[in-house]
C-alpha positions in Angstrom: 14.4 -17.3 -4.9 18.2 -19.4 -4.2 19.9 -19.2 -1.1 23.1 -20.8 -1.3 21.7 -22.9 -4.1 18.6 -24.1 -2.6 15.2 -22.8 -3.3 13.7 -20.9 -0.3 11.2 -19.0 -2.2 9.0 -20.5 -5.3 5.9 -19.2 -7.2 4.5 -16.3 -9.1 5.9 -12.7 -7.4 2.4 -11.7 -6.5 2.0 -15.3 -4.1 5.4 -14.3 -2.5 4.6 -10.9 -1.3 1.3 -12.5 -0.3 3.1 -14.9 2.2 5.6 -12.9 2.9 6.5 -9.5 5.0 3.9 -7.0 5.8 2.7 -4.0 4.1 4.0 -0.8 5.8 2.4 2.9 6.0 5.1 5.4 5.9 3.9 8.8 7.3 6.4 12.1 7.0 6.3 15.0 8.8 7.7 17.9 8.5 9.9 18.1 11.7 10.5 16.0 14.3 8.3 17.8 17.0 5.1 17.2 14.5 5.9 13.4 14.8 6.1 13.3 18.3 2.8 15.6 18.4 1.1 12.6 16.5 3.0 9.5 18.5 1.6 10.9 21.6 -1.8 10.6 20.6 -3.7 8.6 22.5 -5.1 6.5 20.2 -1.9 5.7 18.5 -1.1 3.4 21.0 -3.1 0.4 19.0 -0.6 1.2 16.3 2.9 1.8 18.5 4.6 -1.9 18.7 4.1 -2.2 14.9 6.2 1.3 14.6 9.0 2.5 13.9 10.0 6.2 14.2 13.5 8.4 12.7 14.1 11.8 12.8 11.0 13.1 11.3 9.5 9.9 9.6 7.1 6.8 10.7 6.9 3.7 9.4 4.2 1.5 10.4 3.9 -2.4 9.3 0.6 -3.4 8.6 -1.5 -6.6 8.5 -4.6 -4.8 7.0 -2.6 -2.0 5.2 -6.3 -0.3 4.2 -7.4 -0.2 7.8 -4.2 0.7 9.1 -3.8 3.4 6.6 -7.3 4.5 6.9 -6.5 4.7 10.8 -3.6 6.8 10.5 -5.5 9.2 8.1 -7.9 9.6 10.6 -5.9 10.4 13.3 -4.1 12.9 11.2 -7.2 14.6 10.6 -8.6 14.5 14.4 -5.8 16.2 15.3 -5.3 18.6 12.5 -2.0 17.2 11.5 -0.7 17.7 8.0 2.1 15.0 6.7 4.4 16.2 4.3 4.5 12.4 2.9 2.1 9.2 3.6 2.2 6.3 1.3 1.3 2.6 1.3 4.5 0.6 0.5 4.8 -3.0 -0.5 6.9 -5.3 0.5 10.2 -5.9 -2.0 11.6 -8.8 -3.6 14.7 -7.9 -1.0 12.8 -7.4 1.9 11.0 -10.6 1.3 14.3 -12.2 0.4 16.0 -11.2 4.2 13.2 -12.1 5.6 13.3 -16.1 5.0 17.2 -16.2 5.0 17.2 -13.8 8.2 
């Protein structure tokens, strides 16, 4: 990957996204007052300074994105919250990309 025709990035796509940003868990609900129901668990609190919330959606970055998805499927469950979306997403090329050139 060039940046102002030097090489910031270099390898096979898979060792890139390896080094590169975290994985994220990205959690829906169905209104706004169902995501604040869930960010005021008490156990979420091991996963607040790595989240992000808008209008009715949560996005969480993850280190371990099996644990942390595992985690938030628990907590779901505890508290007999149904998401209308919750999907593992991988980092892209372009989020990788503003990541090194900031």
């Amino acid at each position: 990957v060039l940046n102002k025709g030097k090489i910031v990035l270099s390898g096979a796509i898979s060792d890139i996204k390896a080094k590169g940003s975290k994985e994220k868990v990205l959690v829906e609900f169905k209104d706004e007052s169902e995501l604040q129901q869930f960010v005021q668990i008490p156990e979420f609190k091991e996963l607040k300074e790595h989240a992000q919330a808008d209008n009715a959606t949560l996005m969480v970055s993850a280190m371990d994105l099996q644990a942390t998805f595992t985690y938030i499927m628990i907590l779901l469950t505890d508290h007999h919250l149904v998401p209308r979306k919750l999907e593992a997403i991988e980092p892209t090329l372009e989020d990788l990309f503003m990541e090194v050139v900031g």
